[in-house]
C-alpha positions as CSV (number, residue, x, y, z in Angstrom):
1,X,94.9,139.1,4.0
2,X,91.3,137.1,3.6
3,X,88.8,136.7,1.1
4,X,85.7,135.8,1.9
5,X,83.4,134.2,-0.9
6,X,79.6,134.5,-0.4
7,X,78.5,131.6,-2.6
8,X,74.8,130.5,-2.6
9,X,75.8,127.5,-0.5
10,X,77.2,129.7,1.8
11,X,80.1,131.8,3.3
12,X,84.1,130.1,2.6
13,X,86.9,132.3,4.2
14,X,90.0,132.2,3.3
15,X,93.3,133.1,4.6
16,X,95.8,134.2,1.7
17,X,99.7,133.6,2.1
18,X,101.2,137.0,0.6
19,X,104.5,136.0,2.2
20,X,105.3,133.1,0.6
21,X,102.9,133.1,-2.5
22,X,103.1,137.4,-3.3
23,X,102.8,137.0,-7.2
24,X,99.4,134.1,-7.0
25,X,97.8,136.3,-4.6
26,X,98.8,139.5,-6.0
27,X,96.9,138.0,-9.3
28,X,94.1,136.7,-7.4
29,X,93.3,139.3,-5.0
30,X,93.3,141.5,-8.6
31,X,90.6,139.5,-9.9
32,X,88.6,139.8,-6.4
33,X,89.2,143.7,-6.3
34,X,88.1,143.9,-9.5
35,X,84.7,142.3,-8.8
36,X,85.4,139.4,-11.3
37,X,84.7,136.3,-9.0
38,X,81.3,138.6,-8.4
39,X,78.5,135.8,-10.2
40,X,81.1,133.7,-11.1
41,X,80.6,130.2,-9.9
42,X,81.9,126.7,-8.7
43,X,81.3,124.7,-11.8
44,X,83.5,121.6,-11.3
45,X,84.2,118.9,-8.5
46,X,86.5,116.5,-9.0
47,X,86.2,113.2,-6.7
48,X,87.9,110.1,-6.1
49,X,84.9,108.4,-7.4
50,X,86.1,105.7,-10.4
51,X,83.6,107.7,-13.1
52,X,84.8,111.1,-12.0
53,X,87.9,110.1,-13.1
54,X,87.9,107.4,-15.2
55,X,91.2,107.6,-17.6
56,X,93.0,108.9,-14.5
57,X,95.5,107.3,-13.0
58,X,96.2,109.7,-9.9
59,X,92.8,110.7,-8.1
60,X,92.0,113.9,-6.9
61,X,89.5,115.4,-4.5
62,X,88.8,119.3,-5.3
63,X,86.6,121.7,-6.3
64,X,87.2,124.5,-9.2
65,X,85.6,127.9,-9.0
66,X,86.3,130.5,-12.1
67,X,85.5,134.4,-12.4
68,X,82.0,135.6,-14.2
69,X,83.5,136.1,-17.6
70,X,87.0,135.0,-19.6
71,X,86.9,138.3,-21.0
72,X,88.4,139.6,-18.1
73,X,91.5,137.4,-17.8
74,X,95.0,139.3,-16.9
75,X,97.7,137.5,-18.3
76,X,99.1,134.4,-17.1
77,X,100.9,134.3,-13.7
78,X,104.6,133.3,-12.6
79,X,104.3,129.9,-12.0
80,X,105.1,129.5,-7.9
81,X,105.5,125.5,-6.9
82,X,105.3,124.0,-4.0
83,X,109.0,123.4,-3.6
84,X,109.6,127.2,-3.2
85,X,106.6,128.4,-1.4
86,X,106.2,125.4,0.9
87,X,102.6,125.8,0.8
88,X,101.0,122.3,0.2
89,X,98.0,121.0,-0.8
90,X,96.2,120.1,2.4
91,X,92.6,119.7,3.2
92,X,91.3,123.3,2.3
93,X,94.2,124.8,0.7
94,X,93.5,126.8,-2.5
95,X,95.7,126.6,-5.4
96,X,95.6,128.1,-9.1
97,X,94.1,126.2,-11.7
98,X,96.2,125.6,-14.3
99,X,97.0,123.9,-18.0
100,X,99.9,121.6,-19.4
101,X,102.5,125.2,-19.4
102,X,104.1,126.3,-15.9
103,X,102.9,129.8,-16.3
104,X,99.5,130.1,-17.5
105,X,97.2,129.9,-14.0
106,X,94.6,132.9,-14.8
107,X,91.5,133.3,-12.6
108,X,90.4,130.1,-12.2
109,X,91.1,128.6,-8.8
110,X,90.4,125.2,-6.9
111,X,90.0,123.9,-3.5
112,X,91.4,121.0,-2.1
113,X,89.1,118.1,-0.1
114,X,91.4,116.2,2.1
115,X,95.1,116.6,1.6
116,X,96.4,116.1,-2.2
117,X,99.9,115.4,-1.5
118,X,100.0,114.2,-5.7
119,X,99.3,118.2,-6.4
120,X,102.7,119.4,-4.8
121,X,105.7,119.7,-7.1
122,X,107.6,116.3,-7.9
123,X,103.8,114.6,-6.3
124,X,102.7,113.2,-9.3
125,X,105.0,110.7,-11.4
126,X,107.4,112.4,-14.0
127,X,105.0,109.8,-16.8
128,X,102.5,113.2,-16.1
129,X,105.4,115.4,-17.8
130,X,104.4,119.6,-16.5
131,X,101.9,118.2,-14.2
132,X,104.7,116.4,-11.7
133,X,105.4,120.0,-11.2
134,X,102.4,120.6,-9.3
135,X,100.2,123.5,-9.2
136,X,100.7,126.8,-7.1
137,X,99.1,126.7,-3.5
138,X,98.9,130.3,-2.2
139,X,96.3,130.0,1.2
140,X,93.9,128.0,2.7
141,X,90.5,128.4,4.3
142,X,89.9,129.3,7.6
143,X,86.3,129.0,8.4
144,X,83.6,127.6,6.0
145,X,85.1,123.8,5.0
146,X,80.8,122.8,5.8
147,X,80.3,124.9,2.5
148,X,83.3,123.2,0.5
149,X,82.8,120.0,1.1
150,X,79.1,120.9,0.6
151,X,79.7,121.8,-3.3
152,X,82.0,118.7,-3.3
153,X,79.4,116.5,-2.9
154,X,76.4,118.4,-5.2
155,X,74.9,116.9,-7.6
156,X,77.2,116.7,-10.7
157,X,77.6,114.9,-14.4
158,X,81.0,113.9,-14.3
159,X,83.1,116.6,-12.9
160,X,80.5,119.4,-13.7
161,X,78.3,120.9,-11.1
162,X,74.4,120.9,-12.0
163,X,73.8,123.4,-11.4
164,X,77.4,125.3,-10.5
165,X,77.0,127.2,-7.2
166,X,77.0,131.0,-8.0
167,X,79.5,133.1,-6.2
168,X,77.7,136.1,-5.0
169,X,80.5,137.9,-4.0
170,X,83.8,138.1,-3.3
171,X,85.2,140.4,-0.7
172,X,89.4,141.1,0.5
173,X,90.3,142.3,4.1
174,X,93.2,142.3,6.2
175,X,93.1,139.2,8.7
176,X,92.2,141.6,11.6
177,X,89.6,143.2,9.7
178,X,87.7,139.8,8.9
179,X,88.0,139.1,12.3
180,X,86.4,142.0,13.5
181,X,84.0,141.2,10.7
182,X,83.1,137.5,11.7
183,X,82.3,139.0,15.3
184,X,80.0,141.1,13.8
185,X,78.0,138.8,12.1
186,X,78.5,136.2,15.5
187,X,76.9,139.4,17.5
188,X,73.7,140.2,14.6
189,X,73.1,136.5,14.9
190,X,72.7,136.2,18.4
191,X,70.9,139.2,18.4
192,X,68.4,137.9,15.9
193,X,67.9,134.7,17.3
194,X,66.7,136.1,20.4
């Protein structure tokens, strides 16, 4: 399964791991279906950059995208680490956003800039208490790393976008269907560029 997001910066596919993640992209792909990532935005990027992170001692490079409105949050997810789905955090891997408890990634969602071992289960020191746990990685993008690393490096004040980058819309399809998609647009481009 892929979800493309259309973002004003442009396309970012992505390739969702039902397998070995079923319950994060189960609630993802609910919050795509649903139309709630439609004008929702990325609003933070986090950077290795010393006043990105200043009180931090483990640095991270990623950006955060979150649905349109809170008011249409599901409840938490199952919390599935690293250690069971053996998804890491790898240069564009998504993962669920989460707080301090296991269990509470909703519909925000982050992507990763360069590979963030310290994000997998047992990567970050055990001084970090829930957070040594990780966070759950459940696909990674397959065409459109330009845009992410793009929206990584906007301008920001501290780790908020200014201004976020609006996601236009967000659209599910089986891999073979996105395929038969991407041709698609390959063949209307050549087509207008003649």
């Amino acid at each position: 399964m892929n979800v493309t997001l259309a973002t004003a910066s442009g396309e970012i596919e992505i390739r969702l791991d039902t397998d070995r993640a079923p319950q994060t992209t189960a609630n993802f792909l609910h919050y795509v279906r649903n139309r709630h990532y439609d004008g929702g935005c990325f609003f933070r990027t986090v950077t290795t950059s010393p006043d990105n992170q200043p009180n931090m001692t483990v640095r991270i490079d990623v950006i955060e995208a979150e649905p349109a409105s809170k008011d249409t949050e599901r409840p938490p997810v199952a919390f599935e680490p690293t250690s069971e789905t053996g998804i890491l955090h790898r240069d564009g891997t998504i993962s669920m956003s989460r707080d301090a408890e296991l269990a509470s990634g909703r519909g925000n969602v982050f992507i990763c800039v360069g590979d963030q071992p310290q994000l997998d289960d047992g990567g970050m020191p055990a001084i970090h208490g829930l957070f040594s746990r990780g966070f759950a990685a459940f696909g990674h993008v397959v065409r459109g790393m330009d845009v992410v690393r793009s929206i990584h490096e906007s301008p920001r004040r501290e780790q908020s976008l200014t201004p976020p980058v609006t996601i236009v819309r967000a659209t599910a399809a089986e891999a073979g269907e996105a395929a038969l998609l991407d041709g698609a647009r390959t063949a209307d481009a050549s087509v207008i560029g003649r």
